[in-house]
C-alpha positions, 0 to 999 in steps of 0.5 A: 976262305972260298968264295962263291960265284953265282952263276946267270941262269935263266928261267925255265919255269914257274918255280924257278920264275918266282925264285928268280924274282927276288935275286938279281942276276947281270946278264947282257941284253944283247945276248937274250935278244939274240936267243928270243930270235934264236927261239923264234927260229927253232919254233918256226922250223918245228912247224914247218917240218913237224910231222905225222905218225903216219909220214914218220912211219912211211919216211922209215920205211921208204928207201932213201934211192928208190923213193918207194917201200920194199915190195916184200912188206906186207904191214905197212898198210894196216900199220898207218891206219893204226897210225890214223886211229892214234893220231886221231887219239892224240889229237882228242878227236875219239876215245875208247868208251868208258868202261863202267864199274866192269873193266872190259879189255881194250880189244872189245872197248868201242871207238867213240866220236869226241869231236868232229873238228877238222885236223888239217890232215886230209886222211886223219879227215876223212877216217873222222869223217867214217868214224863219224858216220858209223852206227854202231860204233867200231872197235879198233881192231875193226877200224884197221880193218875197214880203213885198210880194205881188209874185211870180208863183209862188201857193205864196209868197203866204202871205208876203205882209204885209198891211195894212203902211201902215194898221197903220203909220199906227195905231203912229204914231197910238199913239205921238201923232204921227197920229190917226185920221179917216174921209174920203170919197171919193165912192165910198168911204169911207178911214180916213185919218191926218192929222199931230196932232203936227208936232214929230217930223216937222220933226225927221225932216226936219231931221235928213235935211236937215242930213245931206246939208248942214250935216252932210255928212261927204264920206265915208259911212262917217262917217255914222250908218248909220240915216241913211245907211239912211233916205236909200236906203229914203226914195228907193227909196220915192219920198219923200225929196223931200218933206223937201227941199220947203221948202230954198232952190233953192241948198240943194237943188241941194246936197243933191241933189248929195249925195244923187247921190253917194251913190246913185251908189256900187257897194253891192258895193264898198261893203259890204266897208268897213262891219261885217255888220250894213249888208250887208243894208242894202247888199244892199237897195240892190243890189235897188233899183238894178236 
């Protein structure tokens, strides 16, 4: 005759919470005291350090050493406003304009105002505050042109954001991940922003890594869609081979093939599967394909 042992669970959900209501488990007090703290820390943690697209992107292209991005990128400055209009997607600040009886592509739907509360995020603020001023509305493929200086018409230079590595490189300087230094250059002198603290950064690698191996789901609707986010604007700007640099040659052929999977899919048809906060994610993803 086998017996059986029921073993103490806790509760991870509501389903699981009304289950549990009518059995009695015996658990030591002591021991969930010492995970309620311990969840306090771990929560308390992820809100110091959490950051944005736009610092993931930037903290995977800047070189650990040298504190500055490689000279030869040329994508990184119109990835991070892709990374601003996605953001602001995110945070359900602008959405795409609805699009009637005739579905239209993402690439001709306007950037539509939501709501004009401020993020927090100096540069998320001041693209709202632009998105906000602009009649007509903008595509998104105009917004990354516009915020990045990158358009031929003089009277839509002033939404141009400057300065966006350097003020990025000092919020991640605030928050312990970078300092701050000043290089020469022989004919100039850069203020640089070398990796003090290696922990978050080997995080944010890992977590890439892990999504598109250990962690990959076959289907991306399964994915957390800040990941799923980061792997487009990481590639869009020229950075996301630097967090498969240390896999093996088997592990990146693998990842790479991930990765291919996903780059090779339609955003078009693939926004109608996802909620209105991802089409401007979708949208951003169209841009960067042309």
């Amino acid at each position: 005759m086998t017996t059986l042992t029921k073993r103490n669970v806790r509760a991870t959900s509501s389903t699981y919470g009304n289950s549990a209501s009518n059995n009695t488990f015996e658990s030591n007090p002591n021991e969930h005291d010492d995970r309620d703290k311990d969840d306090e820390r771990d929560s308390d943690d992820d809100k110091e350090t959490r950051l944005t697209l736009l610092e993931e992107v930037l903290l995977l292209g800047l070189k650990d050493r040298e504190g500055y991005t490689s000279f030869w990128n040329d994508c990184i400055s119109s990835g991070l406003r892709g990374c601003i209009l996605t953001e602001l997607g995110f945070r359900g600040r602008v959405e795409l304009e609805k699009t009637g009886a005739r579905r239209r592509a993402l690439a001709n739907r306007k950037v539509i105002l939501l709501d004009d509360t401020a993020t927090g995020d100096v540069l998320l603020d001041e693209a709202l505050r632009h998105i906000k001023e602009t009649q007509p509305t903008e595509t998104v493929q105009s917004w990354i042109e516009y915020l990045s200086g990158e358009c031929w018409n003089p009277l839509k230079l002033k939404y141009q954001l400057r300065n966006v590595r350097e003020r990025l490189a000092k919020s991640l300087v605030d928050k312990g991940i970078c300092s701050t230094e000043k290089q020469n250059f022989f004919l100039f002198d850069m203020t640089t922003h070398p990796l003090s603290d290696s922990v978050h950064k080997i995080k944010l690698i890992k977590k890439v890594q892990d999504s598109v191996l250990t962690r990959w789901p076959n289907d991306p609707r399964r994915m957390d869609r800040r990941i799923l986010a980061l792997i487009y604007l990481a590639h869009a700007s020229d950075v996301l081979e630097n967090a498969f640099t240390s896999l093996s040659d088997d592990d990146y052929e693998v990842a790479m093939k991930h990765v291919r999977e996903l780059l090779d899919l339609d955003p078009d048809q693939e926004t109608s599967k996802y909620d209105s906060k991802m089409e401007i994610m979708w949208a951003v993803v169209a841009a960067f394909n042309k």
